[in-house]
C-alpha positions, -999 to 999 in steps of 0.1 A, spaced: 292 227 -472 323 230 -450 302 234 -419 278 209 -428 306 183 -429 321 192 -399 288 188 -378 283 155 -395 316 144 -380 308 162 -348 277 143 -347 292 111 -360 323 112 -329 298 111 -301 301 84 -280 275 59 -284 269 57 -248 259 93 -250 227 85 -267 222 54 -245 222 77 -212 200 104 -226 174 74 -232 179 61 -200 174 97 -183 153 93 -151 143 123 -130 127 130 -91 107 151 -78 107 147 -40 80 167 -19 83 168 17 50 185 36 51 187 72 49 224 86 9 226 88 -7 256 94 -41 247 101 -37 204 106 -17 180 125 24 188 121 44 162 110 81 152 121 90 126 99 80 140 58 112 164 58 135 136 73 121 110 50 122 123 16 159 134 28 173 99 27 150 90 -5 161 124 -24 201 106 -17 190 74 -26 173 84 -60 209 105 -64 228 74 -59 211 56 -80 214 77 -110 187 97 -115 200 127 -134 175 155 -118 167 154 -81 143 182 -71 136 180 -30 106 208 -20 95 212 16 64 224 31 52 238 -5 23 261 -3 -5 253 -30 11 283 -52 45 267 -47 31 234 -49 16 241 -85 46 257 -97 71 226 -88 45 202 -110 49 230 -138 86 231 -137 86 191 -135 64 186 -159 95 200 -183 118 182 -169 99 144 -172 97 150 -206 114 124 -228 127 107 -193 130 69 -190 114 71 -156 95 98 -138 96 97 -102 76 112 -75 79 111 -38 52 125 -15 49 126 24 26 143 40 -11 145 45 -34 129 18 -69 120 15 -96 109 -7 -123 131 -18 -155 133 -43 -139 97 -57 -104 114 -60 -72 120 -43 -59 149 -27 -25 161 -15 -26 188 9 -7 219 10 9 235 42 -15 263 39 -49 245 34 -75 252 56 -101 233 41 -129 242 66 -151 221 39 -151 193 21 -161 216 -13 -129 232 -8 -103 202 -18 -106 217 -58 -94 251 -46 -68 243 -16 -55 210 -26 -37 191 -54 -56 165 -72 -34 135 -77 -42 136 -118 -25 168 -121 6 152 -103 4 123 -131 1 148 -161 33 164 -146 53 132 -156 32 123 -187 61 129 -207 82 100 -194 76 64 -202 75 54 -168 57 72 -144 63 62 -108 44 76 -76 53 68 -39 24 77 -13 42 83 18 12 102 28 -5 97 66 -38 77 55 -58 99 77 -80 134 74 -68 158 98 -95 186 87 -128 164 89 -140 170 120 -149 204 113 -165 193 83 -205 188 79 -220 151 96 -227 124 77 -206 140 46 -196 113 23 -174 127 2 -144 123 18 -129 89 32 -100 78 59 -73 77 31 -60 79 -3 -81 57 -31 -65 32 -58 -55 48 -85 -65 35 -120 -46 48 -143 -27 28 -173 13 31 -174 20 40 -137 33 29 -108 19 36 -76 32 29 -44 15 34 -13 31 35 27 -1 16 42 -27 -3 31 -64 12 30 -72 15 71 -42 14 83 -17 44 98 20 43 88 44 37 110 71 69 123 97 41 135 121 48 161 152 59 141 143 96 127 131 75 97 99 57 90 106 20 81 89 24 51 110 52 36 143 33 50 128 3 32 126 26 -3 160 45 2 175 10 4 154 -7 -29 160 24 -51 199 13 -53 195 -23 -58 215 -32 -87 189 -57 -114 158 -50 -95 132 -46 -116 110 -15 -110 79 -36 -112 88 -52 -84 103 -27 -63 69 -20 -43 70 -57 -40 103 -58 -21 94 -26 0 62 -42 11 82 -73 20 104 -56 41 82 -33 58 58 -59 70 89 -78 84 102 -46 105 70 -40 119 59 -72 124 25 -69 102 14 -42 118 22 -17 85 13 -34 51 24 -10 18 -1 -14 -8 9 -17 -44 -10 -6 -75 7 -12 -114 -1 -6 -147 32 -8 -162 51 -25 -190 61 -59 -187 95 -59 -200 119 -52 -168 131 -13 -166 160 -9 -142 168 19 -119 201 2 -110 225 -22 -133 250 -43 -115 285 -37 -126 286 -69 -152 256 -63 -166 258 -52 -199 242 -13 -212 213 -4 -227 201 -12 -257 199 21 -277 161 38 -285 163 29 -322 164 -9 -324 164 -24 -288 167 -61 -290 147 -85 -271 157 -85 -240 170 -115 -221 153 -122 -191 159 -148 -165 128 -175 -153 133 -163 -119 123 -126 -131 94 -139 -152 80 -158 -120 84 -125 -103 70 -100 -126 38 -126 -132 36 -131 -95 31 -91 -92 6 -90 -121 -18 -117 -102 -14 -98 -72 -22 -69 -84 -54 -84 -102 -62 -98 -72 -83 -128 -84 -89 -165 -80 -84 -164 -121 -54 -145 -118 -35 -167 -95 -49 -198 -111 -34 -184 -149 4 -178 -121 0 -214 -110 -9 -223 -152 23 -204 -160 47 -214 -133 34 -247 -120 71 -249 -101 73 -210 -89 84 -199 -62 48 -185 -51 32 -216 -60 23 -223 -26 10 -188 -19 -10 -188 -56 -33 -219 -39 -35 -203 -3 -49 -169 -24 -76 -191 -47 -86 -210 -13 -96 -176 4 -111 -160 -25 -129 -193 -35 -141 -191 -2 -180 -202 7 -203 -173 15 -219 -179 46 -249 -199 37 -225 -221 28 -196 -215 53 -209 -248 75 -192 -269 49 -156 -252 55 -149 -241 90 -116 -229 103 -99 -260 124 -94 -255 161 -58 -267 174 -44 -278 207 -22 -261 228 7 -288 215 -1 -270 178 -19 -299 164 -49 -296 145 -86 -310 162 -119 -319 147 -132 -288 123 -150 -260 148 -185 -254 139 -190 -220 143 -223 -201 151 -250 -191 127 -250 -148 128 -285 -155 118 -294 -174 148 -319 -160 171 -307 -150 208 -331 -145 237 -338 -111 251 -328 -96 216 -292 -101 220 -268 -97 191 -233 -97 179 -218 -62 170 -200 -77 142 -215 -115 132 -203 -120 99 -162 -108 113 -153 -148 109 -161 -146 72 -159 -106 59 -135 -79 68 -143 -50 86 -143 -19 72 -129 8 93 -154 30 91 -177 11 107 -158 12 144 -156 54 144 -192 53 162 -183 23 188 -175 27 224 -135 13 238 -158 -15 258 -176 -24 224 -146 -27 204 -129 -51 230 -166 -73 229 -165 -71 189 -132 -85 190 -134 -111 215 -167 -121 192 -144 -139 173 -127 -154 201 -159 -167 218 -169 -185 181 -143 -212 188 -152 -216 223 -125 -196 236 -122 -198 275 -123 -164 286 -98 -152 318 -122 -124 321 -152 -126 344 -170 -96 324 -162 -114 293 -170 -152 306 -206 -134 315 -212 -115 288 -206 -144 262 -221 -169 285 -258 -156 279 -255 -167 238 -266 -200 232 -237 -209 209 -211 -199 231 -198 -232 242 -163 -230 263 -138 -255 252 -100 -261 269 -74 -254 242 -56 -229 222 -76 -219 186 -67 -211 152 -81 -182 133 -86 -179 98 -66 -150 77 -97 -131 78 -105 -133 116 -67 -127 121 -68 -91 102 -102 -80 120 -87 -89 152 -57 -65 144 -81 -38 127 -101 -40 165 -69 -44 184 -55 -12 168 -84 6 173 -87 -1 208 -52 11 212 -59 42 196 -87 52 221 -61 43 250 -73 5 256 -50 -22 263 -59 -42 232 -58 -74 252 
């Protein structure tokens, strides 16, 4: 009875902020892949998850677990022994760099020692992304950053004409998780020019920003990636996550955490609420979505941005894209009479066609320009030039555009859509990959 007494009072004199900090546990499991036996090595993975494996320390996580060019044996074994410490965590972190890709509709995270001379052998030699999420199911907030290089270093020994496998790693689509990718689909992340890539300098620097919300964290990293690269690099974010705000960092006058048993409501500022249901429409991604944003938050800060996303994805298809042309503008910047841009489905003498005629209206898909020449990708992308009359400098180029009938030359600057502006970077990057100019 003595002893019973005693451990009630044991109990009883703990501080309360005891309880609060094992509820607010948050734990990292930072992988860093680089040293590749049989693919492409990589400089930056082990540099990388260095500063982000101090920046989760910093900001509090209680377990910091940094792995380097794991094996598949050692790569299984750091899930297993993660998977015990995620349990009952507030947040669940995972940091990957390396080489990923996307096979048989899932994705893959490849070992040092993968050889994968086929595409069959991904179940055997790599790590499907689903086991990496059931390694932090037992956290409330499961969080996974893809600093993985968006291409597949092993496919050109693999059979022609395989589908199975695509350029890079696929949305995920799972409920209660975060995921946080370095570059959009198509794209190749950026090394930078400091020892770090810009965007794990970007997510070092985020993880310890006192009162920002981790559902907007990817947010922020995108933001400042795009700026340091100046477009070129565009992080892609994908969340299914509570709405209420979960913190990585407080600021020193905020006040703790509400214990596990009976957390209040918690008070959240407009500006966060305009934040959080900004993310949630772009993350939907839909003319709906952003028209329920502008609904909610008539006055928010992405107002203006909402109405620019429901006028692109509103868009008219291209029977009806005669109606809504892009506008041409003069060299001063002002904006001319509406460019009425050439029919793809026109008819050209001596069988002539456009390698891309729909570019001024769809996105290319990347795929499509691994078969194309260096001269054909500089025509596909001056296609979209040529639509708006563009006055070509070039005497191959003046030629080869002058024998379409709706080429007609006019004096002046032009103004691309968002669309045509993407598809000339997509073509301008892939030029400069194969050792063109990109001009």
């Amino acid at each position: 009875m003595i002893w019973r007494l005693l451990l009630i009072l044991i109990i009883a004199a703990q501080p309360v902020s005891a309880w609060a900090q094992a509820a607010e546990r948050k734990v990292a499991l930072i992988i860093a892949n680089g040293a590749y036996a049989h693919a492409g090595r990589l400089s930056n993975p082990t540099n990388d998850a260095r500063i982000v494996a101090q920046s989760a320390r910093s900001a509090g996580f209680a377990t910091v677990t940094l792995s380097q060019n794991l094996t598949l044996t050692d790569f299984q074994r750091a899930l297993r022994d993660f998977r015990a410490q995620a349990q009952g965590a507030k947040v669940a972190m995972v940091y990957y760099a390396g080489h990923g890709i996307e096979g048989g509709g899932k994705n893959w995270l490849i070992p040092v020692d993968a050889t994968l001379s086929s595409d069959l052998d991904l179940p055997y030699e790599a790590i499907d992304l689903d086991r990496v999420m059931e390694a932090m199911s037992g956290a409330q907030v499961r969080m996974v950053v893809l600093d993985a290089c968006r291409n597949n270093p092993f496919g050109r020994s693999w059979r022609s004409g395989s589908r199975a496998v695509n350029r890079g790693l696929g949305q995920v689509d799972v409920d209660d998780v975060l995921v946080i990718y370095a570059a959009a689909p198509g794209q190749t992340a950026s090394d930078g020019t400091g020892g770090n890539s810009p965007f794990a300098t970007s997510l070092a620097r985020r993880l310890t920003q006192p009162d920002l919300p981790i559902q907007l964290l990817g947010g922020a990293v995108r933001d400042d990636v795009l700026q340091s690269t100046g477009g070129e690099q565009r992080p892609f974010v994908s969340a299914s996550i509570t709405g209420t705000p979960v913190y990585l960092v407080r600021g020193a006058g905020a006040p703790p955490p509400a214990q596990a048993t009976a957390p209040p409501a918690p008070a959240v500022s407009s500006e966060t609420l305009d934040a959080l249901a900004w993310q949630g429409a772009l993350g939907a991604n839909t003319a709906s979505a952003f028209a329920e944003y502008k609904r909610q938050f008539p006055q928010g800060r992405f107002a203006s941005l909402a109405d620019e996303n429901i006028a692109r994805l509103n868009r008219p298809t291209p029977e009806t894209q005669s109606a809504q042309r892009p506008t041409r503008a003069s060299p001063d910047g002002q904006v001319l009479a509406s460019a009425s841009l050439p029919d793809p489905s026109e008819d050209e003498p001596g069988g002539l066609r456009q390698l891309f005629p729909n570019s001024s209206t769809q996105l290319i898909q990347p795929g499509r320009l691994a078969d194309l020449s260096l001269q054909q990708l500089r025509i596909a992308r001056n296609e979209i030039f040529a639509r708006h009359g563009f006055v070509f400098q070039s005497p191959e180029l003046r030629a080869h555009f002058g024998r379409y009938r709706w080429y007609r030359p006019v004096p002046g600057s032009v103004r691309l859509s968002p669309i045509e502006q993407q598809n000339v970077q997509l073509l301008r990057r892939a030029e400069q990959a194969r050792g063109g100019a990109g001009n």
